[in-house]
C-alpha positions in Angstrom: 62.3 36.1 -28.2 58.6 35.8 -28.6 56.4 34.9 -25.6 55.7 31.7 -27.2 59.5 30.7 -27.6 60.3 31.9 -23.7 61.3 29.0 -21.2 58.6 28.7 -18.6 60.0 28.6 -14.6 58.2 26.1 -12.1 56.6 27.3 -9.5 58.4 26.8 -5.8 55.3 24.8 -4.4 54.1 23.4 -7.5 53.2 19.7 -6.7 55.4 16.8 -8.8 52.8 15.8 -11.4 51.4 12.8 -11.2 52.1 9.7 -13.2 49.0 7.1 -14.1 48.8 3.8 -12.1 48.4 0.6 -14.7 45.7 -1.1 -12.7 44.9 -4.9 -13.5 41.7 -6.2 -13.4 41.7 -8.5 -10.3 42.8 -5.8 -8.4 39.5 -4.1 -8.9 36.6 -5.5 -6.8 32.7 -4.2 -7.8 31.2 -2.5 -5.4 27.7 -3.6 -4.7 25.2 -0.5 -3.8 23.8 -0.5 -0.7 19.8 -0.5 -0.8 19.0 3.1 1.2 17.8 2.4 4.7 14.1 2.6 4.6 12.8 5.7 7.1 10.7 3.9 10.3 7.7 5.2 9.9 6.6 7.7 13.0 5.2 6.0 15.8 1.1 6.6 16.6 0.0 6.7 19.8 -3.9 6.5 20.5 -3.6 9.8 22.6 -2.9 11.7 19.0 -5.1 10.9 16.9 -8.3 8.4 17.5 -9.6 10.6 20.9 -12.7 11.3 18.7 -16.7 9.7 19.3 -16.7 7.2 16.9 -20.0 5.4 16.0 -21.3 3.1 13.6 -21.3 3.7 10.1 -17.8 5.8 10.6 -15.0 4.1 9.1 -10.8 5.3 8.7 -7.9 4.8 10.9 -9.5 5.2 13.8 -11.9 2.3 13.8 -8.7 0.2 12.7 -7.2 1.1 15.7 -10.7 0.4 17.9 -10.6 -3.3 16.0 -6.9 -3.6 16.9 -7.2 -2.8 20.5 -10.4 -4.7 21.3 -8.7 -7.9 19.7 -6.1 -7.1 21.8 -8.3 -7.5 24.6 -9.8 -10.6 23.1 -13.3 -9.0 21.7 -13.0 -8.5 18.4 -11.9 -11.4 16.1 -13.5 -10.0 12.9 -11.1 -8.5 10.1 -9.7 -5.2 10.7 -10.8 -3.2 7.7 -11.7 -0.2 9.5 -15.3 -0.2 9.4 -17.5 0.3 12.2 -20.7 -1.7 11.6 -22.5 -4.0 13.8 -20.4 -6.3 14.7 -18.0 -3.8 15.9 -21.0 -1.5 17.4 -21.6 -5.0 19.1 -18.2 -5.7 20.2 -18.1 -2.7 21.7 -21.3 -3.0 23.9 -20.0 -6.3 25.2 -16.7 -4.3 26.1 -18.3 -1.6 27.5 -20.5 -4.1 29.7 -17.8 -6.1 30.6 -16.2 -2.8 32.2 -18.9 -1.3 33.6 -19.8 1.3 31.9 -22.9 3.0 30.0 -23.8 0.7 27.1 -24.0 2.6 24.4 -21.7 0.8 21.8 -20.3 3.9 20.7 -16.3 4.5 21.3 -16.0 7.8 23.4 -13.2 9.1 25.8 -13.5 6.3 28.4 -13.5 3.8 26.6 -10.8 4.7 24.4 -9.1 4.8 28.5 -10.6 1.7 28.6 -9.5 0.3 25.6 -5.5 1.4 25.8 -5.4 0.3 29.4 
């Protein structure tokens, strides 16, 4: 007897083979995709980043965030493009008046206290 021609023997734990389902088609529901969760984007404080002099002609982030607070506080009602010209170098001496302290209409440490207060 060749090997070919030899009678095989089943394993002892050799799983029972499996026999294909007939699925109909109303049995199978479409699964919609899920859009991925969009990733919140990390929060920025003003103690990170913007605790720099700013002054005008600057322009970035950082003036955005000057604009933002001072309309905030109801002295700035211009557009907040970031650009510190002199309406904002303006807004800022009015501010920094209005607090008491040196007028100088540029954004240093105390007012940035001032202005996240």
């Amino acid at each position: 007897m060749t090997e070919q021609n030899r009678p095989r023997r089943k394993a002892a734990n050799a799983p029972a083979p499996v026999e294909p389902v007939a699925v109909e088609k109303a049995d199978v529901k479409p699964v919609a995709a899920k859009p991925a969760p969009k990733a919140a984007a990390p929060k920025v404080t003003t103690d990170m980043i913007f605790r720099r002099r700013l002054s005008q002609g600057d322009h970035g982030p950082a003036v955005a965030e000057v604009q933002r607070l001072l309309a905030a506080k109801g002295g700035w009602d211009g557009a907040t493009d970031g650009r510190y010209g002199t309406l904002l170098a303006r807004a800022v001496r009015v501010f920094q008046g209005s607090k008491g302290m040196k007028v100088t209409g540029e954004v240093d440490v105390r007012t940035w206290e001032a202005l996240t207060v």
